[in-house]
N, C-alpha and C positions, 0 to 999 in steps of 0.2 A: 504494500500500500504506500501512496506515495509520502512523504514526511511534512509538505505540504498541510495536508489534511489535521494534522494537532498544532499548527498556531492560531494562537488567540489572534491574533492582528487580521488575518481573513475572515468576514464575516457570512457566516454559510448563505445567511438572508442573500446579502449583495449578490452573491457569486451565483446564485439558484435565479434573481432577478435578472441578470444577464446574461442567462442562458449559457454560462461560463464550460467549455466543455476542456478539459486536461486531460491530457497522456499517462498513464502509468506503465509500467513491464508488467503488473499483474491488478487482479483485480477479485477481492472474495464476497460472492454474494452471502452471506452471513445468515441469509432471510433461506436458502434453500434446503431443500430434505437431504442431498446429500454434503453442505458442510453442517449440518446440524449434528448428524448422523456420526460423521467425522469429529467433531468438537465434546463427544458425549463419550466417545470410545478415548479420546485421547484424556480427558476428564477425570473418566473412570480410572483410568491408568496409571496420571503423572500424577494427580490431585490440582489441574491448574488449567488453566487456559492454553490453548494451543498459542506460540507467537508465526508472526507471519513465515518465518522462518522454515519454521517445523507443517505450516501447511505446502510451501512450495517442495519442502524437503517429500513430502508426501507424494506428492504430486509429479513429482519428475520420477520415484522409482514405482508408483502405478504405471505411468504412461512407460516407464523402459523396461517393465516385466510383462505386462500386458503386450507389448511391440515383439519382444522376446518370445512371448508364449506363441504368438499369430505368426511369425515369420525366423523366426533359430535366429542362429549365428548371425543368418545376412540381414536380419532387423535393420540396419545401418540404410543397406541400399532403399529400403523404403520410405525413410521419414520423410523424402521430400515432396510425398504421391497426396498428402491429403492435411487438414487441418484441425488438431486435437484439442478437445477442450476439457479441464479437468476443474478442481475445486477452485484455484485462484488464480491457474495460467492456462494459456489457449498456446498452444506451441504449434509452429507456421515453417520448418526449416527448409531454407534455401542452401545450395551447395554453394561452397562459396571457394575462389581460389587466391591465394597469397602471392599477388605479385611481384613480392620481393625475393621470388625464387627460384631458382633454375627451371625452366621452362621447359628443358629436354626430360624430366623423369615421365614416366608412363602412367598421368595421374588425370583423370577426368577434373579432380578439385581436392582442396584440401584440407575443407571441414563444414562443417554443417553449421549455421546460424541461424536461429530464433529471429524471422523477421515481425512477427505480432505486434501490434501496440495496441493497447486497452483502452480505447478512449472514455470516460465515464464523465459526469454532470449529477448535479445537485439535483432534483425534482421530488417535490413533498415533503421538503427540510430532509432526504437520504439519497444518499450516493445509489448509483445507478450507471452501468453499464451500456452504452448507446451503441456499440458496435459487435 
């Protein structure tokens, strides 16, 4: 979540009046049955609230065991075929290649990047997701 969101100095009124719409890298509906679900089990567990942390931590080794289980090994070669949405990140990966590198190795590209961005906006005094 972005750090934004806990200063006093932005006032959530203004920024919902202006239709104010921000970027984040992730974005947790809090309101849904599966982070509910997810914050009851982690609850029961730690004795404590999940931090944004511990939900993205979540979130990336569901989506790479669930990738794993669909597709073995060559999981890799797929990520770029489609766009996954999980508790508080939507993961988008494009291949991506490092031009600062020798050009002759036999390499289609040289890593994969999360191109997603989470746009969300204030509406009925709560954050909300528009994209």
């Amino acid at each position: 979540m972005p750090k934004w969101k806990n200063f006093t100095a932005l006032d959530n009124e203004n920024l919902q009046t202006l239709s104010t719409v921000i970027s984040a890298s992730s974005f947790v509906d809090d309101s849904s049955a599966a982070y509910i679900h997810f914050d009851t089990l982690f609850m029961n567990k730690f004795d404590r609230a999940p931090t944004d942390f511990s939900v993205q931590g979540y979130d990336l080794m569901l989506f790479t065991a669930t990738q794993f289980s669909q597709y073995g090994k060559g999981f890799v070669k797929q990520l770029s075929f489609s766009k996954h949405d999980e508790l508080a990140d939507t993961y988008q990966f494009i291949p991506k290649m490092n031009m600062s590198r020798d050009t002759t190795l036999d390499r289609l590209f040289d890593f994969y990047e999360n191109e997603n961005v989470e746009l969300i906006q204030y509406k009925n005094g709560e954050l909300v997701k528009v994209n």
